[in-house]
C-alpha atoms as one frame of an Amber mdcrd trajectory, in Angstrom:
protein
  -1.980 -10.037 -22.606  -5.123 -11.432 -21.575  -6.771  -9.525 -18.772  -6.632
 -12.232 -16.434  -3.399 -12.266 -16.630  -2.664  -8.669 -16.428  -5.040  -8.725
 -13.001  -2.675 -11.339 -11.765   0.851  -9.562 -12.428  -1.425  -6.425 -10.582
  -1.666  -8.619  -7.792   1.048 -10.639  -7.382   3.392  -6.916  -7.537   1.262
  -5.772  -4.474   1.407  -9.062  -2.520   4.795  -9.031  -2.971   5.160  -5.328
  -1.663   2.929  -5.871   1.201   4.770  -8.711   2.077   7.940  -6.774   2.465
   5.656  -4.169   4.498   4.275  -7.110   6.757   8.445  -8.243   7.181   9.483
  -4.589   8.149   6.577  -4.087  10.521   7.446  -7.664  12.323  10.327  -6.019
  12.924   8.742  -4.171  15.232   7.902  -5.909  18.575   6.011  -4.280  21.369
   7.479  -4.389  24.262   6.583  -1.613  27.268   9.406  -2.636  29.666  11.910
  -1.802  26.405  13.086   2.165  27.108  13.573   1.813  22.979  10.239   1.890
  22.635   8.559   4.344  24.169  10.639   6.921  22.094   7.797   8.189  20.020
   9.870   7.841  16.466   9.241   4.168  17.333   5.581   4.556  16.900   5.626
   6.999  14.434   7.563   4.969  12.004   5.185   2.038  13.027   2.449   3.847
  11.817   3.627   4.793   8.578   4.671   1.310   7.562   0.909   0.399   8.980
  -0.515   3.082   6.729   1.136   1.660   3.758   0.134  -1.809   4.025  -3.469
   0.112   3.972  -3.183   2.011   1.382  -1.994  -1.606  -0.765  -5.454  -3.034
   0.081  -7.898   0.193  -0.662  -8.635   1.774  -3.783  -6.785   5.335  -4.337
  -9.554   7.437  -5.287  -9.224  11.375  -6.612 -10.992  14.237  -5.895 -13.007
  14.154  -9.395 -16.436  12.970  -9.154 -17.760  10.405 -11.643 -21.302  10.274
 -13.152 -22.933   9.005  -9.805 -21.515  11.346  -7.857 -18.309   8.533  -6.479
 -14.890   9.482  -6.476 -13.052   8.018  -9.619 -10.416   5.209  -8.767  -7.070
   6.115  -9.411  -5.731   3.223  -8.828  -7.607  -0.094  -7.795  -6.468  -1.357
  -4.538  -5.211  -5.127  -3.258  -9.046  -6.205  -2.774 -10.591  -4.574  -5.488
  -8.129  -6.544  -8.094  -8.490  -9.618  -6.052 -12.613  -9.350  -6.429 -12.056
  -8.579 -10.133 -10.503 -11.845 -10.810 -12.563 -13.693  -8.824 -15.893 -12.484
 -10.805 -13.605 -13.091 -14.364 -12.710 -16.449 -12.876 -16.502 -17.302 -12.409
């Protein structure tokens, strides 16, 4: 598989998970005069769904050091892969 293509599967599998992220967190509306919300689990959960539509977009790095002294990538993130192609596409 050429690695064009590969970079695209990459992508499309995360836009396609953050997109169910983005549906789950328009679930939740804001609304202060709503005694639903102010229970803190509200928020909480908000915040993890947030978190995870993050993490989609940034690179997961490790703890191990590469030869410059950067964290290796683990895993490249939403905007890393999306750069990627765009510089094979050029």
């Amino acid at each position: 598989m050429p690695k064009s293509k590969k970079l695209q599967q990459q992508i499309e599998n995360k836009l396609e998970t953050l997109q169910k992220l983005i549906e789950e967190i328009g679930n939740h509306s804001i609304n202060s005069d709503d005694p639903e919300q102010r229970d803190s689990d509200y928020y909480y959960d908000l915040e993890a769904q947030l978190t995870k539509a993050l993490e989609l977009l940034r690179d997961k790095k490790g703890k191990e050091l590469d030869d410059f002294g950067e964290p290796i990538v683990l895993e490249e993130g939403l905007c890393s892969l999306v750069d990627e192609y765009h510089s094979e596409e050029e």
